[in-house]
N, C-alpha and C positions, 0 to 999 in steps of 0.2 A: 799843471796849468801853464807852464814857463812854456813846455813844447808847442801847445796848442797857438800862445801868442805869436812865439816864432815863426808856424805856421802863415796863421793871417797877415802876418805884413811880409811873408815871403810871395803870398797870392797876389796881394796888393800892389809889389813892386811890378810882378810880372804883369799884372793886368794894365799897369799905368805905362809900360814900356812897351805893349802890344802897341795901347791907343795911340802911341806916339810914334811909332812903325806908321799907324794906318794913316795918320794924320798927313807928317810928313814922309814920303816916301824917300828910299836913298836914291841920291843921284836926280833930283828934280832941280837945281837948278842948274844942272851940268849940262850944255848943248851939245851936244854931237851930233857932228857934221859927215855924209854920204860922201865919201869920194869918187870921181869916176875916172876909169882905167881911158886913155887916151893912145888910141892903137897908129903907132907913126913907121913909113915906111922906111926901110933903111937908103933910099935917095931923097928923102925930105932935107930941107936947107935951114938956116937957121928963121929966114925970112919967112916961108911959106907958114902959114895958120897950124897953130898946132893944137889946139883944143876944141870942143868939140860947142863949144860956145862962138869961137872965132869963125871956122870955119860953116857952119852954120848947118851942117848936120851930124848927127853924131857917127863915131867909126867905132863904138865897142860894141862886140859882135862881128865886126865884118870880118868875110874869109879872107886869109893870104892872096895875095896876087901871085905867089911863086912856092916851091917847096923848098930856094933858100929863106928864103922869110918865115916858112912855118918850122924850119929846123931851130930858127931862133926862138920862138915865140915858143912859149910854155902852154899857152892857153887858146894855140889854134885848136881846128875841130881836124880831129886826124881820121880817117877809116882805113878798117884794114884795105887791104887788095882781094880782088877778089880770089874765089876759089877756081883752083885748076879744073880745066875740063874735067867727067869723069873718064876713066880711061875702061874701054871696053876688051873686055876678058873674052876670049873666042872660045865658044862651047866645047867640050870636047865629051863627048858620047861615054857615059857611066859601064863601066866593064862590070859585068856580072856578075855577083859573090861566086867562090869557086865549092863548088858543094862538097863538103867537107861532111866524112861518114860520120855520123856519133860516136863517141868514146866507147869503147868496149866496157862494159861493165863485168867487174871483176869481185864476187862475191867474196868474202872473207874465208877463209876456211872455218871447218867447223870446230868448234870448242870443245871437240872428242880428242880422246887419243887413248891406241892402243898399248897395253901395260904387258899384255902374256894370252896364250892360249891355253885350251883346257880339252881334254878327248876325254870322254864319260864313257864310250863306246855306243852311243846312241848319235853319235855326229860331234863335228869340231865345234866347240864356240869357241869365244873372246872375251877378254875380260879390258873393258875399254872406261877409262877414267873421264868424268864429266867437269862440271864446273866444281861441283858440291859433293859429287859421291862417283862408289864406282859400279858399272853396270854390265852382266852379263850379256853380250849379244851373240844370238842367233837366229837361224835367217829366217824372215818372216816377223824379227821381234821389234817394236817401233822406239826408237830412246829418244829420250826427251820432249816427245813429241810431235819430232821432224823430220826424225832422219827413219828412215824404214833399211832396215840390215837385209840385203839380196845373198851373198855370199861370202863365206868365212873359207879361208886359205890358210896353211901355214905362212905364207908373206906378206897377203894383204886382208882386209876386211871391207867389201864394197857396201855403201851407202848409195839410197836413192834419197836426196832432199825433197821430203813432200813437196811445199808448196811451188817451188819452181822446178819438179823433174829430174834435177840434176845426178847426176851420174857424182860422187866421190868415194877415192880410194883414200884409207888411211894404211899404210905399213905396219907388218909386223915385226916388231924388233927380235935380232937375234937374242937368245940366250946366252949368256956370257961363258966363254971358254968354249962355244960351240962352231 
């Protein structure tokens, strides 16, 4: 119960210090007074009318009469200068790409290789190692799927690459101590 009291005259104060905000506001009877800025020439004398009451029209806002006077003044109206002519660029006629052949495309070699030969006495094969295993070729026989074996040599073993035609030789390695 003690909180609750607390409470209510906690609301109470605030609510009675609102009304008195709205009632009196701050600064009502403070005057403030507009000053006006009084724009004087640096040949003015001490005589000549210096406000804008005396003289009997106003001078804030008026433009400098000179660019020493607006070098003084903080609050003349300054613009840039203008921009340079534009400066004209004289065509000059676009030279031709120079036709440049395409790159020679250079197939990989094949993922064969010859290991040894073998004479059966029915014709030479090869015994040519793949990615995964090793495969007898002879000629006329297709390995891996692409390559079609034309001719078996004791030096080399000729492949035709099915799908682009190609002509490949693989070597046959010497026997060692031969």
């Amino acid at each position: 119960m003690k909180g609750a009291t607390r409470l209510h005259w906690l609301l109470v104060v605030a609510i009675g210090l609102l009304l008195l905000r709205w009632l009196v506001p701050i600064g009502a009877g403070n005057d403030v007074g507009v000053a006006e800025a009084i724009v004087r020439s640096p040949g003015a004398s001490a005589s000549a009318p210096s406000g804008p009451l005396e003289s009997g029209a106003p001078q804030v806002g008026a433009a400098p009469s000179s660019e020493v006077e607006a070098a003084g003044n903080p609050f003349a109206v300054r613009t840039p200068p203008p921009p340079p002519p534009p400066v004209q660029v004289p065509v000059v006629a676009a030279k031709a790409p120079a036709v440049v052949p395409p790159p020679v495309v250079v197939e990989p070699p094949p993922p064969l290789r010859v290991i040894g030969t073998w004479d059966d006495g029915s014709g030479l094969a090869a015994f040519v190692a793949g990615p995964n295993t090793t495969l007898l070729a002879r000629p006329g026989v297709l390995l891996l799927g692409e390559y079609s074996v034309t001719a078996v040599t004791k030096q080399q073993v000729t492949l035709v690459h099915v799908p682009s035609k190609r002509d490949v030789r693989l070597p046959v390695p010497r026997a060692p101590g031969a």
